[in-house]
N, C-alpha and C positions, 0 to 999 in steps of 0.2 A: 693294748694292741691298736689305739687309736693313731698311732705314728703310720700305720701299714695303710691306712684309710687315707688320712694327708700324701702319703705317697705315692698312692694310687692314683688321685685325682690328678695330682702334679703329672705324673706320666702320661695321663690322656692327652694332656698337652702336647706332648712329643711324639708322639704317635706317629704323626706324622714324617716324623724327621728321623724318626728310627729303624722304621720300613728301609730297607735297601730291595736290589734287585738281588734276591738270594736264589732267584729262581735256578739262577747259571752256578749254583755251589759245585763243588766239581767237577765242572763242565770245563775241563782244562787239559790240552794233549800237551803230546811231544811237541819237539821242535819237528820233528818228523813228519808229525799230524798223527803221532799214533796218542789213543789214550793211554793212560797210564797207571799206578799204584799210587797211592801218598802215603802218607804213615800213618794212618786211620781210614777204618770204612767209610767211602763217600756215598753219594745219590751214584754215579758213576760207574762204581768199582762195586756198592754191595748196596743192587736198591731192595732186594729182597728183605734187609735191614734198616738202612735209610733211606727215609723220602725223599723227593725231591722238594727244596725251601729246608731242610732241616738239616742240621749239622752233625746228629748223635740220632740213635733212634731215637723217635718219638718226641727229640725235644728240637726244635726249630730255633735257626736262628735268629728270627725275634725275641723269643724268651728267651734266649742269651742276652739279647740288648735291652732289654725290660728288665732282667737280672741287676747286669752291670749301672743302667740309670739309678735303681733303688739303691743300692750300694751309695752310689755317686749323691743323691740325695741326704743319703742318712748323715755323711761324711759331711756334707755342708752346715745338715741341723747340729752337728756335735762340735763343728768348728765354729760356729754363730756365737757359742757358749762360752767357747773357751778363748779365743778369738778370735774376734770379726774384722781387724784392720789383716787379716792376708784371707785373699779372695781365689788364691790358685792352688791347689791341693792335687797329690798324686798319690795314687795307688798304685802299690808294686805287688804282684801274687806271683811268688815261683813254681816253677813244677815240681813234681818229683823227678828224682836223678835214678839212676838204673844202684840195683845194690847186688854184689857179689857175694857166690855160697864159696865161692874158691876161682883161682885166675879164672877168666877169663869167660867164667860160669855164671851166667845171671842167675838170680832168683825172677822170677814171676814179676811184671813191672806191674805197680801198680798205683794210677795216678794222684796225688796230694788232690782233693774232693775239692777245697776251697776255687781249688785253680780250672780245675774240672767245671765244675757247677758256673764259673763265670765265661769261660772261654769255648769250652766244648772239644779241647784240642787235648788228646789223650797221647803225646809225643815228652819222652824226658826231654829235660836241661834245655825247657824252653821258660820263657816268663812273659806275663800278663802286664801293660801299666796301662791304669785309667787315669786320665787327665781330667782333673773337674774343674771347670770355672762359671760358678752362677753368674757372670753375665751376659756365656753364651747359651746357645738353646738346649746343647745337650751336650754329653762329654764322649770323649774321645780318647781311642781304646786301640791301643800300641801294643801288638804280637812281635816277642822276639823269637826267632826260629834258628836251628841251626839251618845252618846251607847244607844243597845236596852235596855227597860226597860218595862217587863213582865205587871207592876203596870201602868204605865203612858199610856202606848199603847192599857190599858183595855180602857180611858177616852180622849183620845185624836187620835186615830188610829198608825199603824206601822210607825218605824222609819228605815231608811238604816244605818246599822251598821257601822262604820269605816271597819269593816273587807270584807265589800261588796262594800264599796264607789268606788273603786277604778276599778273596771270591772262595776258597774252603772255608772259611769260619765266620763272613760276615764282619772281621772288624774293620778298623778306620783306614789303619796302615801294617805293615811289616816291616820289620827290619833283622837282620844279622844279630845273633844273639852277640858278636863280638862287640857291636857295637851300642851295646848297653850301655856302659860306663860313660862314652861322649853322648850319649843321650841326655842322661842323669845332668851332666856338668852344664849341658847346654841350658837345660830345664832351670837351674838354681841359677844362670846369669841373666836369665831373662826376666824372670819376676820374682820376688817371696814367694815360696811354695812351702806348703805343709807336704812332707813325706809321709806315706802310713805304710808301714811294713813292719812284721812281724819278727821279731828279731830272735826268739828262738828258734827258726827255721835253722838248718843248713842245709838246703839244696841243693846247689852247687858255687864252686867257687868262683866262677864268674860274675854272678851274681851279688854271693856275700864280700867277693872285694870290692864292688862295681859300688857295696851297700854303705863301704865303713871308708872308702874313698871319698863318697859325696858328704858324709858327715864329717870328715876330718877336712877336707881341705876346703869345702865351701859354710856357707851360711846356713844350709839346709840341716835340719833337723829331724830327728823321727818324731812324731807327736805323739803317736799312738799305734799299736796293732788292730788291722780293720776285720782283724777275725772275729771278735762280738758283734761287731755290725753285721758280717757274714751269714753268723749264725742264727741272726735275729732272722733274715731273710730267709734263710736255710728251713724253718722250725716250721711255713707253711708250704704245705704241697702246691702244686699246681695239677690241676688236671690231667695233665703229660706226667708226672712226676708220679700221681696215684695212681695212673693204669699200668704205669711198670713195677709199682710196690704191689700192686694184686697180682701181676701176673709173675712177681716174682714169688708172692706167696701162695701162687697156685702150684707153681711148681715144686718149691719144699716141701709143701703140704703132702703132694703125689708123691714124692720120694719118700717119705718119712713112712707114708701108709703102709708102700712097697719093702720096707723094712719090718715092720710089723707081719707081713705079710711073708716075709723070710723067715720070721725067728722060730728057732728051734731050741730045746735043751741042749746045752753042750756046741753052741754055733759061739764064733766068736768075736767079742768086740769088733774086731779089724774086720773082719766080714762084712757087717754092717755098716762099718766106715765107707767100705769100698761101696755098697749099696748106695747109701745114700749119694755118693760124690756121683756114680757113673748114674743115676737116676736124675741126677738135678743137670747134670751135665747134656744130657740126651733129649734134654729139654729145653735147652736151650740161651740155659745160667753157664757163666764162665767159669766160674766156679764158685766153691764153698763159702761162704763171707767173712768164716771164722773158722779156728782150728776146733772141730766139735765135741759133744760130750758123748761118749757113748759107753754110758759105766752099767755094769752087773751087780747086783746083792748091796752090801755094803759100798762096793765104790761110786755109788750115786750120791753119798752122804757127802764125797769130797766135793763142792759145791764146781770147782773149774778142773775137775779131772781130764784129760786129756791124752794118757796114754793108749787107751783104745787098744790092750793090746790082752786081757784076761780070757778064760771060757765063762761062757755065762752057764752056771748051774739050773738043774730043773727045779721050779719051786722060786727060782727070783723075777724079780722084777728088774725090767731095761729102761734104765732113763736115758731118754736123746733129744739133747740138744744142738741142735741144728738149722741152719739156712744160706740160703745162695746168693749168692750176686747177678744179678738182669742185667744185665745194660747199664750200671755203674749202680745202681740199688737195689739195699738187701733187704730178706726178709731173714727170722730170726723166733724160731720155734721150738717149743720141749713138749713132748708127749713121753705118757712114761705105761711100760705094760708088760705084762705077766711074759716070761720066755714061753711058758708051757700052753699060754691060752687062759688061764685061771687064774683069776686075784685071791688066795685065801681070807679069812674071814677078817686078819687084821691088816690085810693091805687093802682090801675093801674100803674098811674101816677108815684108815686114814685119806684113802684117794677120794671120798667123795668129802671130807672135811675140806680139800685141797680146793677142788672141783665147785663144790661151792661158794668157796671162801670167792672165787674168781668171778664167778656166775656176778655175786654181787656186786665186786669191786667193778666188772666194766658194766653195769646197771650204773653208778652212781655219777660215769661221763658224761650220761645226758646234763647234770647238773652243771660242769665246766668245775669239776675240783681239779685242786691242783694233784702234780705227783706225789707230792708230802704229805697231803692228806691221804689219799690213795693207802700211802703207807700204815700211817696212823690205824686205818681200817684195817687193814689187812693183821697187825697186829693182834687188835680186839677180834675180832672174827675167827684168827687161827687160836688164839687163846682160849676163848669160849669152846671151839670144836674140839682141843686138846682136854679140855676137862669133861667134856661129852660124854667122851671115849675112855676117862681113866687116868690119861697119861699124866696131869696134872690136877694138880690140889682143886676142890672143887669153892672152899671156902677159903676164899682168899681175896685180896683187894685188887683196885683196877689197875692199879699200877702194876701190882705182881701178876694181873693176866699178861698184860702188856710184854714187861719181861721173860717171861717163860716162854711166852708165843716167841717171842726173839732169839734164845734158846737153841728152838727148834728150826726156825726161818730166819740166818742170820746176815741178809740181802734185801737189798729195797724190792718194793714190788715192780715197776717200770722204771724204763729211762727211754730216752725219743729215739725214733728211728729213721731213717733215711738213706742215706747213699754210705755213710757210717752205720754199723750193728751200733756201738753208743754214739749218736746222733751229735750234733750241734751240740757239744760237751758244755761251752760256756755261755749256755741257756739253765739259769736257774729251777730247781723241778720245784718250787715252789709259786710256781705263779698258775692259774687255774688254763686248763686244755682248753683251746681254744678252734673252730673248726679248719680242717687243712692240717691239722696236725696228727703225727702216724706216731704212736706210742705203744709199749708193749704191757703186756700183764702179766703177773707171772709170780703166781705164793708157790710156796712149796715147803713141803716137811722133812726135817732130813734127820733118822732116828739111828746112830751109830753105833755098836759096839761098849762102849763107853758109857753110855746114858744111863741111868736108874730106871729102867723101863722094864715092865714082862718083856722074857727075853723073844719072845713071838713079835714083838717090834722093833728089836734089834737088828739092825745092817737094813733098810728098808729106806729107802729115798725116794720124794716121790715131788716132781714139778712142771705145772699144765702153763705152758705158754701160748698166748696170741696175741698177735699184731692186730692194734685196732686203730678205726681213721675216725678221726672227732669229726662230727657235721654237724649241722644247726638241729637236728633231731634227735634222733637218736645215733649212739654210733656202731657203727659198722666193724665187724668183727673180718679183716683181711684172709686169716686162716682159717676161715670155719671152714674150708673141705679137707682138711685133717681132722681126723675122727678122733673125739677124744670122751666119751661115755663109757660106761662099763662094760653095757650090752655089744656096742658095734665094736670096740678093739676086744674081747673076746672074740667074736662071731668072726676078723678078720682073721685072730692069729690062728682060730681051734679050726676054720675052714682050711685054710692054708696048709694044713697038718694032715688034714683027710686023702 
């Protein structure tokens, strides 16, 4: 992590040059002089949301241009290496494009994180280029936007003009997303330029011809996709970034309780789907972050169940996995508990195996292990609790605890979190947690039908998740107001009954 400290320093320098007057962010009327909508909440239009200086809630647009320099930074040290005789380098990031359930029927838009996290501009079939050149002070950050258009805005709501982009979002310049492609062509006559752009993308096709244009008919080349770089930057919170991850997991937390707090014998799945969605909703999360788990008996064993659609019988236990979306980040939680109020003696039995197995593993973050290790633990610990109790051979070697606990828990213990449920994906989990990082925990026993077990431990699924934030001390558990002990979800679900 010492590249993040060199780049740090490097930006104190620019500091100054990166400040804009953001004060005036949607401070922009009509031609009329009336104010107006843009295609995202502004200071303006929704300050109950956004501040004024800030672009998105709670993140400013400085830390968009702090973003983008690191980015621009990393981008120079990785072309230094590879090579140093071309000194002009661009980054291309696209949006998300809108996607159809049937004509003319959106699905739910939901913006490409990369694109988001550098721009702050939550509009499709728009794209992002930063211009870098280490020999001036800082780089330069080119918004393509569609134009407004009277007809489409009847059917689809306002768009932010190219002619407003630039006082909405803080960056350098705007331009007409049609005029991508003469951008591009301009960029490659003027000097060597390294292109980074990700070429699995397809966002839209303005974009991907704009993309296979500039490689075919000029000299320009792709070098590389700047999404490892992205996600290297991505992998540490900011201040702004950790009070939307707690307050997003304050709220799934409240939802999830409220669900526990519902359940009855014989209520069903889909009930508590609807629970939880209009609890996290009412709160102030857009929505759900994921399609959630919410299985009875045996269907908690299917580790991404998802049909939510069963009764849950008296006598089982409800595993829910669950969390919301804040303001562009999630949280991402599993609590698991009796329908009736009552753990019997061998769901007991294996929930505090579970329970503790967890306890320990984020106890060993203070240390800064990596996810891999994590795992490795988790393992040994479910294995040792699994022969505790019976389920497995007592005399047997460390290899066969290792395996059996696999077995039974056939999923890592974390993966990173953030504006993504799986976070900054081409971020290795073998490298040790470092602070600013938001990672989940999460064992669990899943004993099915099938297994060679008393059948008293048959159809029994049980997995305790929390979102935790690595600091220089100890770390901070994001969910701990979801209750997850024997004694208080008892006490919520058997009050809840009375």
């Amino acid at each position: 992590m010492l590249i993040f400290a060199k780049i740090s320093n490097k930006l104190s320098s620019h500091t100054g040059q990166i400040r804009r007057v953001h004060q005036s962010l949607g401070q922009i009327n009509t031609n009329e002089g009336q104010q107006r909508n843009f295609g995202q909440p502004t200071p303006l239009t929704h300050p109950h949301l956004v501040s004024k200086g800030h672009v998105l809630p709670n993140i400013s647009a400085d830390e968009l241009a702090n973003r983008r320099e690191k980015l621009s930074q990393l981008v120079i040290d990785a072309m230094k290496k590879k090579h140093s005789d071309i000194k002009s380098h661009m980054i291309v990031i696209p949006s998300a494009s809108k996607s159809y359930m049937s004509e003319k029927i959106p699905y739910i838009f939901r913006q490409n994180t990369d694109f988001l996290y550098l721009s702050g501009c939550q509009e499709p079939d728009t794209c992002l280029v930063i211009n870098v050149n280490p020999e001036k002070s800082r780089h330069h950050s080119t918004l393509f936007m569609r134009e407004r258009d009277q007809h489409s805005e009847v059917w689809d709501g306002p768009r932010t003009d190219p002619s407003e982009a630039v006082h909405v979002f803080g960056v350098d310049e705007a331009r007409p997303v049609w005029d991508f492609s003469n951008y591009l062509q301009k960029q490659a006559k003027e000097r060597p330029t390294s292109l980074w752009y990700d070429l699995t993308l397809t966002p839209n096709e303005t974009v991907s011809s704009a993309i296979r244009d500039y490689t075919k008919n000029t000299k320009g080349k792709v070098w590389d996709s700047p999404k490892s770089l992205i996600h290297k930057i991505r992998l540490i919170k900011s201040k702004a970034e950790i009070d939307l991850m707690q307050t997003s997991c304050d709220i799934a937390s409240a939802a999830i309780t409220k669900c526990m707090n519902s359940s009855q014998p014989g209520i069903n799945e889909h009930h508590l789907l609807a629970t939880v969605d209009y609890e996290s909703r009412i709160r102030g999360a857009e929505f759900l972050a994921y399609p959630p788990v919410i299985a009875g008996g045996n269907r908690a064993t299917i580790i991404h169940y998802v049909n939510n659609n069963q009764l849950i019988k008296d006598g089982e236990l409800v595993l829910m996995d669950a969390g919301c979306e804040y303001h562009g980040y999630s949280s991402d939680i599993t609590r698991t508990w009796p329908v009736n109020g009552k753990f019997s003696k061998e769901q007991r039995a294996l929930y505090e195996v579970v329970l503790s197995v967890q306890v320990a593993i984020i106890k060993m973050l203070a240390n800064r292990v990596s996810l891999d290790k994590m795992f490795e633990e988790m393992c040994l610990l479910l294995g040792k609790g699994l022969q505790e109790i019976g389920l497995t051979p007592r005399t047997t070697s460390l290899q066969n605890t290792i395996k059996d606990a696999y077995e039974f828990c056939p999923h890592h213990v974390s993966h990173y979190l953030g504006m993504d449920v799986h976070d900054t994906a081409l971020v290795n989990r073998n490298i040790g947690v470092q602070p600013g990082m938001i990672i989940t925990v999460e064992p669990g026993i899943y004993v099915n039908h099938l297994m060679k077990v008393p059948k008293e431990y048959q159809g029994i699924g049980i997995r305790i998740e929390d979102d935790v934030l690595i600091t220089d001390g100890e770390p901070i558990v994001l969910s701990s107001k979801c209750p997850k002990s024997i004694a208080e979800i008892e006490a919520i679900v058997t009050n809840a009954r009375k």
